[in-house]
Wavefront OBJ file of the C-alpha trace (Angstrom):
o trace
v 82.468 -111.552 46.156
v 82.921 -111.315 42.268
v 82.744 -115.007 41.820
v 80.095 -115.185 43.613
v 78.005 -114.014 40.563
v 78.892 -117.115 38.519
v 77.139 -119.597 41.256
v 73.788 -118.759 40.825
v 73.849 -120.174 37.668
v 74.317 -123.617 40.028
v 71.271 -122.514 42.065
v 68.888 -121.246 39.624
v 69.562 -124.445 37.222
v 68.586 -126.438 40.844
v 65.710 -124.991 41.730
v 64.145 -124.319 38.474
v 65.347 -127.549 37.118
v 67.260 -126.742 34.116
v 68.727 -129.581 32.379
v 72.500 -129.054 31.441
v 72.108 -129.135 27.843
v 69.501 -125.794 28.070
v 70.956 -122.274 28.485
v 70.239 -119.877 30.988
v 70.759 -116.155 29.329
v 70.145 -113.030 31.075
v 70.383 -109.569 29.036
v 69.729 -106.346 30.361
v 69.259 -103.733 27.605
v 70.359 -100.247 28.451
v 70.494 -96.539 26.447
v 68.481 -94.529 24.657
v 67.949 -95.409 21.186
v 69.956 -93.705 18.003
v 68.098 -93.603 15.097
v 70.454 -91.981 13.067
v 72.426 -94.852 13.294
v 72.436 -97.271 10.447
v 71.996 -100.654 12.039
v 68.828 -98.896 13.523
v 67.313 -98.496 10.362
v 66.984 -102.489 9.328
v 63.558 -104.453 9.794
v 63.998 -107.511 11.850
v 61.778 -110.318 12.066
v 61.919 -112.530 15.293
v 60.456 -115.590 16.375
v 57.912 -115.302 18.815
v 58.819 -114.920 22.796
v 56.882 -118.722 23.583
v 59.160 -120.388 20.572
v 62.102 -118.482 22.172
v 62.027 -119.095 25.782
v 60.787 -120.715 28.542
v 59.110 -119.079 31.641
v 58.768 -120.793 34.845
v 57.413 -120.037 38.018
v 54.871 -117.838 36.400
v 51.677 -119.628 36.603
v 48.323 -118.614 37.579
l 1 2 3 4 5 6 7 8 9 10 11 12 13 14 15 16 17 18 19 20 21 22 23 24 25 26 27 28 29 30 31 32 33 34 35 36 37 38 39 40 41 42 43 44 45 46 47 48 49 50 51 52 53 54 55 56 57 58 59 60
């Protein structure tokens, strides 16, 4: 059962057709934020979600 979870990599790369040479990441944020921490306290600038990632199977 616990390699199981590395397959669907396989099946989601398939079916959404992924190319090898993109990467699928998945990240799951969890917690409550601290901002008394220090790290906390920096501004950040990101690039925008669209230059970032790709969505698929989401079309109206």
């Amino acid at each position: 059962m616990n390699t199981q979870r590395w397959n669907f990599y396989v099946v989601v790369r398939e079916h959404a057709q992924i190319p090898e040479d993109r990467v699928i990441m998945i990240c799951v944020a969890t917690g409550f934020p601290d901002d008394s921490f220090p790290a906390n306290a920096g501004v950040f600038h990101r690039k925008a979600v669209d230059d970032a990632a790709t969505f698929l199977g989401f079309e109206d």
